[in-house]
Every structure is written in C-alpha cells, then in structure tokens.
C-alpha positions in Angstrom: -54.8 -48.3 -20.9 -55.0 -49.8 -17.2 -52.1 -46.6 -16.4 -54.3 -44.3 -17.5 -57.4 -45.7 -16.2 -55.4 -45.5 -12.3 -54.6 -42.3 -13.2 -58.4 -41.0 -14.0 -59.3 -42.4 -10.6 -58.9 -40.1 -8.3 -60.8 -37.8 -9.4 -64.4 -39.7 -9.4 -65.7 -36.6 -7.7 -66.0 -34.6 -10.8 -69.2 -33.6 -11.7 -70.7 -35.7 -14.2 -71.5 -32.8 -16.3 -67.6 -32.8 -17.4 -65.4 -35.1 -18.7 -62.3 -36.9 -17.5 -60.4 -35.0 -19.9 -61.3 -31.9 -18.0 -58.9 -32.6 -14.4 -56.7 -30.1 -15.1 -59.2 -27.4 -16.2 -61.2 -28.6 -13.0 -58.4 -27.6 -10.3 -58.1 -24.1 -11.0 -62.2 -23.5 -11.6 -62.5 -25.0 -8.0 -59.8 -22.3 -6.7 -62.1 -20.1 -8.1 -64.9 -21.1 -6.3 -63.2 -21.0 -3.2 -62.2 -18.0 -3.3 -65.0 -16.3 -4.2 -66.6 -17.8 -1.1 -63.8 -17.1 1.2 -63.8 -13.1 -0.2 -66.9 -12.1 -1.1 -65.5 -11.2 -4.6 -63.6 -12.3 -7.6 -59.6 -12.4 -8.0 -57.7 -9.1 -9.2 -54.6 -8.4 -10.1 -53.7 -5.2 -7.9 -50.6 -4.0 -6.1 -51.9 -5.7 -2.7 -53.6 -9.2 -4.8 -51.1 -12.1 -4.0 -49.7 -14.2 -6.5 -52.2 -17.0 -6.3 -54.7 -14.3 -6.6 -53.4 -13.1 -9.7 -52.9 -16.3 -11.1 -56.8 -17.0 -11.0 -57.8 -13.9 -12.0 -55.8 -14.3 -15.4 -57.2 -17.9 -15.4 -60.8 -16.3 -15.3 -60.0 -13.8 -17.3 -58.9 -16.7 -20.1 -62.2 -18.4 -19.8 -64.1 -14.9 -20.7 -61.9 -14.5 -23.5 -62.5 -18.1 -24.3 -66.3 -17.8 -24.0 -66.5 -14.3 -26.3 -64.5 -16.5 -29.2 -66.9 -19.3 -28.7 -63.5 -21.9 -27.7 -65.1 -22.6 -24.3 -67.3 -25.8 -24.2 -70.6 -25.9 -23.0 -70.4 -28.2 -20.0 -67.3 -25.6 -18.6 -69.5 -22.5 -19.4 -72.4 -24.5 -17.4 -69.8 -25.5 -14.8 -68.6 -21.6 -14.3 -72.6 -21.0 -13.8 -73.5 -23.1 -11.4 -70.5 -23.0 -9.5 -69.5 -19.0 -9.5 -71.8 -17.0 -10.6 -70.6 -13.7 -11.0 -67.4 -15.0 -13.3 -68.2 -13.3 -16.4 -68.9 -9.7 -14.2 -65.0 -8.6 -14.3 -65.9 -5.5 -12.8 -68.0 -6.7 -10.1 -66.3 -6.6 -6.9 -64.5 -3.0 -8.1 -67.9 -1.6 -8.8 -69.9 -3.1 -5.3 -66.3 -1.0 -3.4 -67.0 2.1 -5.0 -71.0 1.9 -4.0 -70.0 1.0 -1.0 -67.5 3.8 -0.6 -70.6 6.9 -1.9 -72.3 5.3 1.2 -70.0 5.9 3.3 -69.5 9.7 2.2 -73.2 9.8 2.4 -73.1 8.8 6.1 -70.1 11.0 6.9 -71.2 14.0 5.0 -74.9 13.6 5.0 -75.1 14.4 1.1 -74.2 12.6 -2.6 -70.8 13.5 -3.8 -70.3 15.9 -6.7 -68.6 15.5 -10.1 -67.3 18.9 -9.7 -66.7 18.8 -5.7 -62.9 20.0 -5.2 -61.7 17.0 -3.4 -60.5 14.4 -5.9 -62.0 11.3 -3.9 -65.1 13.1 -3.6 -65.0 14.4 -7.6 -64.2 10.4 -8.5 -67.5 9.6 -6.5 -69.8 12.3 -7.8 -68.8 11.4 -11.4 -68.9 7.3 -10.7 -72.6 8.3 -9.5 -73.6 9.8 -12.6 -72.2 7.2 -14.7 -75.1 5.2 -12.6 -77.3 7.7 -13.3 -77.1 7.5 -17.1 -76.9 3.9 -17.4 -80.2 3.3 -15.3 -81.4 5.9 -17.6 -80.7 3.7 -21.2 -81.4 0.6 -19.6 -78.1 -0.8 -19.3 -77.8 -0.9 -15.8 -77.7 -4.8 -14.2 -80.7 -5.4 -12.2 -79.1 -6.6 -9.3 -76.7 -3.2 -9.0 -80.0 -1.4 -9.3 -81.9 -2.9 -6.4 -78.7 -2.3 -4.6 -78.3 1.2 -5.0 -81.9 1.4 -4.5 -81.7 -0.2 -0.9 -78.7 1.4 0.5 -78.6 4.6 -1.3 -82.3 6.5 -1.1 -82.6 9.0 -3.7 -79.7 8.1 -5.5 -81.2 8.1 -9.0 -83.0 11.4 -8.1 -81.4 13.7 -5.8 -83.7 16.8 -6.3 -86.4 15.0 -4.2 -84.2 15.1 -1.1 -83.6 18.6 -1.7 -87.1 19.0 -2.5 -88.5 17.2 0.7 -85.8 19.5 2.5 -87.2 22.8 1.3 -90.9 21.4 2.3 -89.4 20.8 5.7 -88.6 24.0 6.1 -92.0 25.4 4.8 -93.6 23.1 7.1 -91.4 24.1 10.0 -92.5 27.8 8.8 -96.4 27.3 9.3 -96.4 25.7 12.5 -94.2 27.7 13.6 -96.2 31.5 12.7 -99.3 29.6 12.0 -100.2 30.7 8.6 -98.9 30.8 5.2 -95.2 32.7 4.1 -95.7 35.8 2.5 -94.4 36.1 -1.7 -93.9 39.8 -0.5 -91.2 39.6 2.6 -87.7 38.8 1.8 -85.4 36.0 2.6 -86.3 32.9 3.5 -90.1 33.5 3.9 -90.3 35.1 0.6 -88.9 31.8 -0.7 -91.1 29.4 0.8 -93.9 31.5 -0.5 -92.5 31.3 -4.1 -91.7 27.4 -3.6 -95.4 26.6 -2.8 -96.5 28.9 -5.4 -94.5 26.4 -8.4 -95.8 23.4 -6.0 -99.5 24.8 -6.8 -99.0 25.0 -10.4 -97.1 21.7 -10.8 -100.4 20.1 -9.7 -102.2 22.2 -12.1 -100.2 20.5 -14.6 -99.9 17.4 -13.3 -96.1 17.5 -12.2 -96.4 16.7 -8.7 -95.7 13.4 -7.7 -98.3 11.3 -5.9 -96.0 10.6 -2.5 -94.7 14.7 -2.6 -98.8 15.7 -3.0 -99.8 13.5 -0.2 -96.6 14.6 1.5 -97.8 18.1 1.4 -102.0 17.5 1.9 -100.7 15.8 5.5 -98.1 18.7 6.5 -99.6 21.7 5.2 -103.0 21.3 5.5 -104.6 24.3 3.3 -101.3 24.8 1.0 -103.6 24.7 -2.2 -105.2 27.7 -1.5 -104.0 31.2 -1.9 -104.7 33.1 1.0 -107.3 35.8 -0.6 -109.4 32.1 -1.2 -108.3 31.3 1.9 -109.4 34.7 3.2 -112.7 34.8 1.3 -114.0 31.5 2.5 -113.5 32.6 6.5 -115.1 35.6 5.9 -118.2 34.2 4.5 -118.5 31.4 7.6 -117.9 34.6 9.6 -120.9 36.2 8.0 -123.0 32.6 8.0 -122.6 33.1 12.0 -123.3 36.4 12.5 -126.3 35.8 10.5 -127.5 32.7 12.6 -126.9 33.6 15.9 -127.8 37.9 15.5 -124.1 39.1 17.2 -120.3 38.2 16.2 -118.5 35.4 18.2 -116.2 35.9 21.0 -113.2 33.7 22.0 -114.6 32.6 25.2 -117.4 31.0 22.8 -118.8 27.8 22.8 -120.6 27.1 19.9 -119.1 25.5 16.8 -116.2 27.5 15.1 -117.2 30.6 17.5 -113.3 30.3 19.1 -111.8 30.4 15.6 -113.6 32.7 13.9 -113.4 35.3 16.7 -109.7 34.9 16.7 -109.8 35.3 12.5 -111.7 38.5 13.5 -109.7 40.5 16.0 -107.0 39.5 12.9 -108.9 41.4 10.7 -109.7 44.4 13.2 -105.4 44.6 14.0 -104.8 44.4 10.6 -107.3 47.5 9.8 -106.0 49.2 12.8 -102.2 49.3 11.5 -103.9 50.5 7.7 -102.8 46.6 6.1 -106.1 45.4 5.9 -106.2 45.6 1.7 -109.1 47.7 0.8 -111.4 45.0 -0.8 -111.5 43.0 2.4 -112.3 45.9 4.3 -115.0 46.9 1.8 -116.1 43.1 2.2 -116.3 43.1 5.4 -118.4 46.2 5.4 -121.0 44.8 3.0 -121.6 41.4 4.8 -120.8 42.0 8.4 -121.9 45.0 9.9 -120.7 46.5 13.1 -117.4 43.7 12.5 -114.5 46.3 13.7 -115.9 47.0 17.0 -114.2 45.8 19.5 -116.5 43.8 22.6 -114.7 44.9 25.7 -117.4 42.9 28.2 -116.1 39.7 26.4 -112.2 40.3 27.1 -113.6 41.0 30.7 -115.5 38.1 30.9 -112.5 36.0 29.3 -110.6 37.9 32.2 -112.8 36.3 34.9 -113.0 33.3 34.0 -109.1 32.6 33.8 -108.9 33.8 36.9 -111.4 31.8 38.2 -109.5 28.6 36.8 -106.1 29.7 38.3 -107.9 30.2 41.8 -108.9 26.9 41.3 -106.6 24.9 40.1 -103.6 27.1 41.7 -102.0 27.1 38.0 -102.3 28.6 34.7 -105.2 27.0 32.1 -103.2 24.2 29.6 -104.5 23.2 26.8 -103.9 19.4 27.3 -105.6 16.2 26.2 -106.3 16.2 30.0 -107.7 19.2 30.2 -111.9 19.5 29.6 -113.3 21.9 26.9 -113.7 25.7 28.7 -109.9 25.0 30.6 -108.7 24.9 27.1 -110.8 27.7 25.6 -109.3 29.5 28.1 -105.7 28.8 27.4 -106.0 29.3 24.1 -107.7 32.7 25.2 -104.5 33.6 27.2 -102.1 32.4 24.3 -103.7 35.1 22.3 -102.9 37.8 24.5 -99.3 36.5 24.5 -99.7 37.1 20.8 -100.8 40.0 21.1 -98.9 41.2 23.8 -95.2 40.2 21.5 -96.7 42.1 18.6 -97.2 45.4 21.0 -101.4 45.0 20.3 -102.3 44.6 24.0 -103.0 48.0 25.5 -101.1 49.1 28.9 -104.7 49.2 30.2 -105.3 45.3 29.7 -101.8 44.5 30.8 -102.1 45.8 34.1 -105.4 43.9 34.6 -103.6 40.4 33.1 -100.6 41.1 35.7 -103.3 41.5 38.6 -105.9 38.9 38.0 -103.5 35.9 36.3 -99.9 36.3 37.4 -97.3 35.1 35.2 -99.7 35.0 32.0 -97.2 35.6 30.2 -95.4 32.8 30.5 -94.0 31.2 27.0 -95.7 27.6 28.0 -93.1 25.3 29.8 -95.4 23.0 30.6 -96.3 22.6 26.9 -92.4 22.7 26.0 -91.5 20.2 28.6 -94.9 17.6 27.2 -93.3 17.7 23.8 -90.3 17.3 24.7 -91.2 14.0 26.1 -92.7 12.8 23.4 -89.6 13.2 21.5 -87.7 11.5 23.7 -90.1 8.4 24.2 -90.1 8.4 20.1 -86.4 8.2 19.9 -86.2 5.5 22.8 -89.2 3.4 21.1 -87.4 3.4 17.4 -84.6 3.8 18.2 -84.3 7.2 15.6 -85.4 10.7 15.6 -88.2 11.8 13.8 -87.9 13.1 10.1 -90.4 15.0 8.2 -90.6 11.9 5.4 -92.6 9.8 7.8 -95.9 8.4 7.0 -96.9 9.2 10.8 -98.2 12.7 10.9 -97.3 12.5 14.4 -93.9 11.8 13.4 -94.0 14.5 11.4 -95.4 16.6 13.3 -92.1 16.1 16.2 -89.6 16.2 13.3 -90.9 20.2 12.7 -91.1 20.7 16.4 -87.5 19.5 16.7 -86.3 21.5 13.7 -87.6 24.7 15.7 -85.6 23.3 18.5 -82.3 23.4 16.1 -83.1 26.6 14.6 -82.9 28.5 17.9 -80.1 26.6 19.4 -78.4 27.6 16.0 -79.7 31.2 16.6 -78.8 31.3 20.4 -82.5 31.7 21.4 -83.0 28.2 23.0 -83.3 28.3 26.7 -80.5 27.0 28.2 -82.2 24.9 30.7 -84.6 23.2 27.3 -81.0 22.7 25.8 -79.7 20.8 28.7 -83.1 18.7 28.8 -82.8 18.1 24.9 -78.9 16.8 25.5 -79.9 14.3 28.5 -82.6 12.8 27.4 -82.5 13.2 23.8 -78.8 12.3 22.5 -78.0 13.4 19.2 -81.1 16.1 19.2 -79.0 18.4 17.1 -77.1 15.8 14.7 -79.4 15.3 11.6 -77.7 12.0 10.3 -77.3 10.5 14.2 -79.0 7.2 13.4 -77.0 6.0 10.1 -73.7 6.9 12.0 -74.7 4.8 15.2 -76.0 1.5 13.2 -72.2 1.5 11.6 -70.4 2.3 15.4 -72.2 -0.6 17.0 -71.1 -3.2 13.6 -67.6 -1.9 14.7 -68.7 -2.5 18.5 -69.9 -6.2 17.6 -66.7 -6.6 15.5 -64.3 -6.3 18.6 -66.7 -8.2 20.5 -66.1 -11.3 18.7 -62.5 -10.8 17.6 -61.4 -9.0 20.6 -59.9 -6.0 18.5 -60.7 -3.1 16.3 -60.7 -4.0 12.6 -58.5 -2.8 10.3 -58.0 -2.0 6.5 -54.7 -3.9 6.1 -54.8 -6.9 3.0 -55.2 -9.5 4.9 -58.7 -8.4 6.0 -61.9 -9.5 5.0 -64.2 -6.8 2.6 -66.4 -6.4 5.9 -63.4 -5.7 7.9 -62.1 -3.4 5.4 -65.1 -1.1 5.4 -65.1 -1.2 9.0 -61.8 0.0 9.5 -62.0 2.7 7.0 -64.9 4.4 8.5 -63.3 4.1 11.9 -60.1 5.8 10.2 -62.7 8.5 8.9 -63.4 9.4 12.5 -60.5 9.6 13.5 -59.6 11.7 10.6 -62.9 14.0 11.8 -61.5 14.0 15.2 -58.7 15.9 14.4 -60.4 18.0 12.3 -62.6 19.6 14.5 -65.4 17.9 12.8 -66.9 15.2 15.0 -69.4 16.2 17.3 -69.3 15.9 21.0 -72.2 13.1 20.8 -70.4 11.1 18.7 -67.1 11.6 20.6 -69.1 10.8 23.8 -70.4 7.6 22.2 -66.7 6.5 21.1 -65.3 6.8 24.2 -67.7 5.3 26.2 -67.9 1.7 23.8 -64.7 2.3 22.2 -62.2 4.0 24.8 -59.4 3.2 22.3 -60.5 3.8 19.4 -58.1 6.8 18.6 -55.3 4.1 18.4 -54.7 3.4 14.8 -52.3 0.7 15.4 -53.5 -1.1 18.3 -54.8 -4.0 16.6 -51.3 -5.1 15.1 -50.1 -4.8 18.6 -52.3 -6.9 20.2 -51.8 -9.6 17.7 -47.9 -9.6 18.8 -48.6 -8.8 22.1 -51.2 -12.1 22.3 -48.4 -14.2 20.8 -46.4 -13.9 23.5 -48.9 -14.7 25.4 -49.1 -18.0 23.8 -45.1 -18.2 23.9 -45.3 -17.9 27.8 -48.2 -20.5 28.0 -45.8 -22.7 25.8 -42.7 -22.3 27.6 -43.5 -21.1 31.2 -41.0 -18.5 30.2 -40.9 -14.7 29.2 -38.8 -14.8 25.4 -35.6 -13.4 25.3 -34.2 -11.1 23.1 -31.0 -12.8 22.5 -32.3 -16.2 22.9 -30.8 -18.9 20.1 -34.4 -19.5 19.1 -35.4 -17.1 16.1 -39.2 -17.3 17.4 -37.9 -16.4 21.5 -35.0 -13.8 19.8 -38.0 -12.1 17.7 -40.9 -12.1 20.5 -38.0 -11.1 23.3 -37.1 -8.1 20.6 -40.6 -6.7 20.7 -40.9 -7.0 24.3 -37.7 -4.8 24.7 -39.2 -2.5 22.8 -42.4 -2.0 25.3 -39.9 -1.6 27.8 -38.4 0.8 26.1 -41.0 2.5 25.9 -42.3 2.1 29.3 -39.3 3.8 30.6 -39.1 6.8 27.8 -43.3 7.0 29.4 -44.4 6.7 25.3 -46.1 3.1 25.9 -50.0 3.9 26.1 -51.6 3.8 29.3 -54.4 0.7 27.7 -51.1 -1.0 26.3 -49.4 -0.7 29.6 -52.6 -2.5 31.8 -53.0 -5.2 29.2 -49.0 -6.6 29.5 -49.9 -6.2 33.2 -52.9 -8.0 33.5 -51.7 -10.8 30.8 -47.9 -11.0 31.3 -46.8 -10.3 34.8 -43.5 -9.5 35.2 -42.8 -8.4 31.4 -41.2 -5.1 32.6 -38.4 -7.0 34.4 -35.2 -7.3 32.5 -34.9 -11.6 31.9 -31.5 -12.5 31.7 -30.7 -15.9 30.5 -30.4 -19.2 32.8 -26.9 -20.2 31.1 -25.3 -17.0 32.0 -26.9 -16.7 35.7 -27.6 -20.0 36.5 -30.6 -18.4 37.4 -34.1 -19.8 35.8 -35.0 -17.6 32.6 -35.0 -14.6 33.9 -38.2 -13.0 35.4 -36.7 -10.1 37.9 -34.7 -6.6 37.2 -31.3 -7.3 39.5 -30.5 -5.5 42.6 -29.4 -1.4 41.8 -25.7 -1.0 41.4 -25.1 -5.0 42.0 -22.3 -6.7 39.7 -24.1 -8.8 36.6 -22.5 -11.8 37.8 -24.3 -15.4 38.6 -26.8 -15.0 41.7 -26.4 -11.3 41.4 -29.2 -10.9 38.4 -31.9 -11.6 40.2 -33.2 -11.9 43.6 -36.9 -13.7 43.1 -37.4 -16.8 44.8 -36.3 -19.4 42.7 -38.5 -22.1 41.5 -38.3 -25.2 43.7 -37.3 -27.2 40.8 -34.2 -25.2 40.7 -31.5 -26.7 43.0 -28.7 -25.1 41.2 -30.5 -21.9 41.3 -31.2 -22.3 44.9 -27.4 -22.5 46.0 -26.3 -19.8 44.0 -29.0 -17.6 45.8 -28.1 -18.6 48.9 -23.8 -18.4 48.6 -25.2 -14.8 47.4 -27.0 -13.9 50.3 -24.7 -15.3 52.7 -21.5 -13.2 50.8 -23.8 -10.0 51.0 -24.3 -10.9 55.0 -21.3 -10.8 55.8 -19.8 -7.5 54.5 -19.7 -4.7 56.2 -22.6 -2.1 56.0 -20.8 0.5 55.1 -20.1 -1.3 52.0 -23.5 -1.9 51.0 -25.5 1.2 50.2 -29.0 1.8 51.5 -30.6 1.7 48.1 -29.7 -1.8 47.9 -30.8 -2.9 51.6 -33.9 -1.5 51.3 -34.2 -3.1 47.7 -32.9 -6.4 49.5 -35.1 -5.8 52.0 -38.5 -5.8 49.8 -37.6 -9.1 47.6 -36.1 -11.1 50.4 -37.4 -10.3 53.4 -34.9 -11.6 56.5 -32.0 -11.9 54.0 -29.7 -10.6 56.9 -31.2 -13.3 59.9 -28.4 -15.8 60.1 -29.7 -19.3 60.7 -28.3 -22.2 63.0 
C-alpha cells in the first residue's frame, strides 16, 4: 500500500472532480487542452497533422465514441467541458476554414460563390453555403456558427437583398441623375428600373416589402409610391390653386412659395405639348383649370436675363446655388441651369442664345464649381471613416455621395468623365472606382501589422498559426491577381508602397536562414564555412555559397542582396579556412590570379590577435616586393594597391 500511495503522489494537482485512478486518462485530456489553446482548433488527422496531433485526435475521437455508448464517466465528460469546450464538435475547426475561406472569395471577388460556378474551389464554396443555408432553414444550424456567419458574412442567408439593394442603387443613381422617375416605355436599362419599382409598389400593396428595404426607398426616392399620372395630377392642381390665388401663372424668377417649381413644372408641360407628347388628357386638363397655361411670358425670361447679369457684374462670376449663397443668387442659378437644360435638349431658341452668350458669358458652363464642392465632400467622408460611401447607409447624406460617386464611375466607365475630375477623384480620393476598396485594405494592413511584429511576411506553410495561415493565403491570392491582370493599380500602388516585397513568395523562408547566420556570426565572430567539420557551420556555409552564387549569375534579388549587406558584411567574400591559410577564418576574396597558397588567400588586415597570421602576411608582402614588376601584372598591383595601401614602401 505505502508503494502505491508514493506513486499517487505526484499527481495532487488533479482536479478533485476525478479520481486517482484517472492519471493516465488525465495526461492526454491535458494535451488536449493545450493544444487547442496553442491552435485555435482541435487535433486532425491530415496529410500535414504531425504524429502527436494525430494521436490526440484519435484519443478525442475515443472519448466521443465513448460518450455516444454511455462508457465515459461523468466526472471525465464534466472534465472535457470545462476544460475544452468544443471536444465533442469533430467538425469544428474544418467548418470555421471553409467560412473563413467564402470570406475571403467574398473580399476578392466582391460576391458569394456559386454551386454551379465553373471553378471547382469556387463550386465547393457555393455548395458548402447552401448546405448553411438549408440548415439555418430547419433549425439545425449551431447558434454560435450562426452569429458567425452573420457578423462576417452580411447577407449570407439571403443574397437577393444585396442584389436587391444593388438594383435600387442604380434606380436611385437614375433619379438624381435625370431628376424624375424611369419610363416602363423606353428600353434597356431605364425600362427596367421602371418595371423594378412598379413590383416594389405592389409588394407594399401586399405587404412584401421589408421594413429596412421601404424605409430604404422612402429616404432615396422620395415620391417612388406614386405613378407619375398621380404624380402629374397633384402638380397640376397646386398649379391651378396658384393661379387662382395670385390672378397670373408663376415665373421662375418668382418668390413666393412653390412659384420656382411650379413654373419650371410648367414650361415642362408647354415643351412637352410643343414636341405633340403631352398625352391628350393632360392637355385637356390643363385647358379646363388653367387658362392661358401654354403661353409663353417672354418679359419674365428677360427679366430673369437682367438680373443674372446683374449678379455676374457684381460678383464678377456666375450665380451658384450654395449654402452660402442668399435666396435670389440661387433662384437665379437655378434659372440659368434651366436654360442649360434646355439648351442640351435643343429647346432654347437661337434668338435667346445669342442674348445668354452677350449678357452672361460662359452660361453654359456644366457647374465646376458645384463638381469640385462635391467632390470634396467625398473626399473629407472617405478621410473621416475611413470608407466610401454606399447607398445602405442610414445617413441620407451618405447616400446621397454614394449615388453622386456611382455617376462618377458610370462615366469614367463610359469615357465621358473629364479628365482633369478623374485626376482630382485619383489624388484625393484613392480607391474612387474600386467598389470593395475598404474590406481589401482592413486585410492588407493585418498583413502590414503582421511583419511589423515578426519582421516578415506570413506564410501558409504547417508550422504556421490559423491567423498566419489566412494571411498568407490572401497575400498568395494577390499575387495570383497580379499576374493575372486583375489587381488594380490602387491596390498595386498600396502594396508597393507598405509592402515593397511582397511579390516574393519565398522570402520569408529566406530570411529565417539568412537571420541564422546572423546568430552563427554573433556566436562565432566568424562567417560559416561550407566545408567546415561542424554540420551546423558546413550547412549555414552551404547556403551562403549559394547567395554567392547567385550574386554572381545577377539572380539574388536586389532586397536579398542589401539585407546580407547591411547584416553580414563581408558575406560575398570567398572564406577560406584558417588551418589551410594560416589565415583567420576567412573574411576576403584573394588577390586575382595569385597562387591559393598560405598568405596568398587573403590580403585583409589580420586581427591583432593573430600573430601567426601576421608573419605570414608580411613574408607575403615582402616576397611580392621584391620581384620584378614585370612579373606582377597590373590587375594585381592595383588590387594590392586598394587592400594594402604602401605594400611596396620598404621599411628600416
């Protein structure tokens, strides 16, 4: 009893929730713990697992089996708990790699894989993510993989709303842009917008919209409810509440309420009757409630006409339509935009152009000024978050810049942007024309941080961590893009400026040798040789040859090249060793077309230490002295010349 009682002793530190009985079951269950904490996941049995991995994961694997058949005890089960949490989840880690990996096609590609996407990786994805899909679906999906997918993968359970939020983009980018409503009659894309807000209105009708997608659209697209005859019907009746109250028809050099607006709806109405597309019931409508409505008040355009003037006399510059601006300066900018308007759409008479080109030169201007003011807000947006605007943002303002900037795309797209607004939008605004910019530069700066702290790039070799891993893949993928053709210049820019070698697949396996011999040299005051007796010297000295090599063949990269300079001076020099020379371990090449014999190897000034080495120099010098200079070619004096400088002086 007192043998086995020393033998229970040691191992006091078991928790009191097991028994003495349970040592050996203890020292594997702890490997397991440590594990999991050192790698961020359970054991596996892969081609790259090691063998102690193996070994614990069919240990863990035994204890699941062992729990299903009701043969593991409690207090282990409890143990396994407490200690490991994720033990019975045998699929864990495999499944957290493959979420991890549609994230990163999400950031490369900006969409969700496919199931039936060509690519095979791509395929495995798309089908992986409707396996999610389904399981969420029944219920069967673990809570925690569910609030995961939900943070890092937006819309994964529901990808129709990003497409759906995309086609409103492009509606919204539509009204602002023509400022007013597509047409269900005009082909392409404005016949499809037209069509796409026609189901949105009936899906409220029925009570299909969703809450945030109805709220989206009330903030947008102000009005998108209405058809336009509504639409139509309840200006003309505010038109004919005016007319009525004041005794004439507005004018847009107007002050009173609406009177700008409604005398812009007007001269609409009166271009749309003269080109014969005025539908016959508005016209008939117009002619019931508002009488005298399609003649045109030529004073007012003359009066309009004055007073623009009168402001660009003043001010020496065209009316803007500013916050800075009072009321009439922007009444009458918004009066000169119309004749712009009018002017692109051929409705603005020779007659009125000549007297715009000699009363307000350069009316017709396309609004710089304006350009240039939103613009900058862009710009200060993307410096204050850090992001570019998207059209999902609760800030209408936000919003608001996101369609301004996807007009900006569309004509760079079409060739329509003005160079000089292109070369603004690239200085200030980096990444203008890359949709997915921000996602891309949050990974770039982890890898940025990464070599920061472990002075290299990561890689996606075994012995790296699960962070690292992901890391070095996506720095592979851009490399992999690179050569492709299908990285864009901003991210290229980016790379080489934090990452100037990021290209180099292979550099981090390098380093790690080259700092080795760093710490050799530190060691030994000594460069290693390659056929040194000592395997660690013999192997170091080897790889050394081999950036020589190299060096001399011009394949050793130029980053490689500065980094053996700046940390191993002298590595380039052919060491020879000291019990073959006499010489101290060798640190020089020797003289051109000199013998390899001792003194002869090398011609830097030995170390004081060095006696022996110090009389072989010297009998060297001396025998080189004294033969004749025919014999010694002038490659070799001048070479003589630059490493031992008065080697021919003789001395008293």
């Amino acid at each position: 009893m007192s043998h086995r009682h020393s033998r229970a002793t040691p191992m006091r530190s078991i928790p009191d929730a097991l028994h003495d009985g349970d040592e050996r079951w203890l020292g594997p269950a702890v490997e397991l713990r440590d594990f999991l904490a050192h790698h961020g996941r359970l054991p596996g049995v892969g081609v790259d697992a090691g063998p102690t991995e193996r070994r614990l994961a069919r240990w863990v694997k035994s204890q699941r089996e062992a729990e299903r058949a009701g043969r593991l005890p409690i207090r282990r089960a409890a143990w396994l708990d407490a200690q490991t949490p994720a033990w019975r989840l045998a699929r864990d880690a495999a499944w957290y790699a493959t979420a991890r990996a549609v994230g990163l096609h999400i950031t490369e590609t900006g969409e969700y894989p496919s199931a039936s996407a060509a690519d095979d990786t791509t395929r495995r994805l798309g089908t992986w993510l409707r396996t999610q899909r389904r399981a969420q679906r029944v219920g069967r999906l673990d809570h925690a993989r569910l609030a995961w997918l939900d943070l890092n993968l937006p819309f994964w359970a529901s990808p129709t709303d990003e497409l759906w939020y995309a086609t409103a983009g492009r509606v919204a980018e539509f009204v602002a842009e023509h400022e007013r409503m597509p047409r269900a009659d005009r082909d392409g894309e404005e016949g499809r917008a037209a069509r796409w807000l026609r189901t949105q209105r009936a899906a409220e009708r029925d009570g299909r919209l969703d809450d945030e997608q109805l709220a989206w659209l009330t903030d947008t697209i102000p009005g998108w409810r209405s058809a336009h005859d509504d639409a139509w019907r309840r200006t003309a009746d505010e038109l004919a509440r005016f007319s009525s109250e004041w005794g004439e028809l507005p004018v847009t050099g107007g002050t009173r309420p609406d009177e700008h607006r409604l005398a812009c709806w007007l001269g609409a109405q009166r271009a749309a009757a003269a080109r014969g597309t005025l539908a016959p019931w508005r016209h008939n409508r117009l002619d019931a409630r508002i009488a005298g409505w399609s003649v045109r008040r030529n004073h007012s355009w003359s009066d309009r006409l004055a007073e623009a003037a009168a402001v660009l006399n003043r001010h020496g510059r065209l009316p803007a339509r500013s916050v800075h601006a009072d009321e009439t300066e922007r009444r009458i900018a918004g009066w000169i935009a119309a004749q712009r308007r009018a002017a692109r759409a051929g409705r603005l008479d020779d007659a009125r152009r000549r007297q715009l080109d000699a009363a307000i030169p350069g009316w017709s201007s396309s609004g710089e000024a304006a350009w240039r003011t939103r613009a900058a807000e862009l710009a200060a947006f993307a410096s204050r978050h850090g992001r570019l605007p998207a059209v999902r943002d609760a800030d209408p303002a936000a919003r608001g810049l996101a369609v301004w900037l996807g007009r900006q795309r569309a004509a760079a797209d079409a060739g329509t942007l003005v160079e000089s607004r292109e070369r603004w939008l690239r200085l200030h605004v980096p990444g203008w024309r890359d949709h997915h910019l921000g996602a891309w530069l949050g990974t770039a700066e982890r890898v940025v941080a990464f070599r920061a702290t472990h002075g290299r790039l990561p890689t996606r070799g075994s012995t790296a961590s699960a962070l690292e891993r992901e890391l070095g893949v996506w720095l592979n993928n851009q490399r992999s893009a690179e050569r492709a053709g299908r990285l864009g210049p901003e991210r290229l820019r980016w790379l080489g400026e934090q990452l100037p070698d990021w290209r180099d697949s292979r550099l981090a396996g390098w380093l790690e040798r080259a700092m080795e011999v760093e710490r050799y040299v530190d060691e030994h005051a000594r460069i290693p040789h390659p056929r040194s007796t000592n395997p660690r010297s013999r192997r170091l000295g080897g790889w050394l040859e081999t950036q020589r090599a190299a060096l001399r063949t011009g394949r050793l990269a130029a980053n490689r090249a500065e980094w053996l300079d700046t940390r191993l001076p002298g590595w380039d020099e052919v060491p020879h060793r000291a019990a073959a020379t006499g010489w101290p371990n060798g640190t020089m090449d020797p003289m051109p077309g000199a013998p390899r014999a001792a003194g002869a190897a090398s011609a830097r000034a030995p170390r004081p230490s060095d006696e022996r080495a110090a009389r072989v120099l010297q009998e060297w010098v001396t025998r080189l002295r004294d033969r004749d200079d025919l014999e010694l070619g002038a490659e070799q004096r001048q070479w003589l010349d630059r490493r031992l400088p008065g080697w021919d002086q003789r001395t008293a």
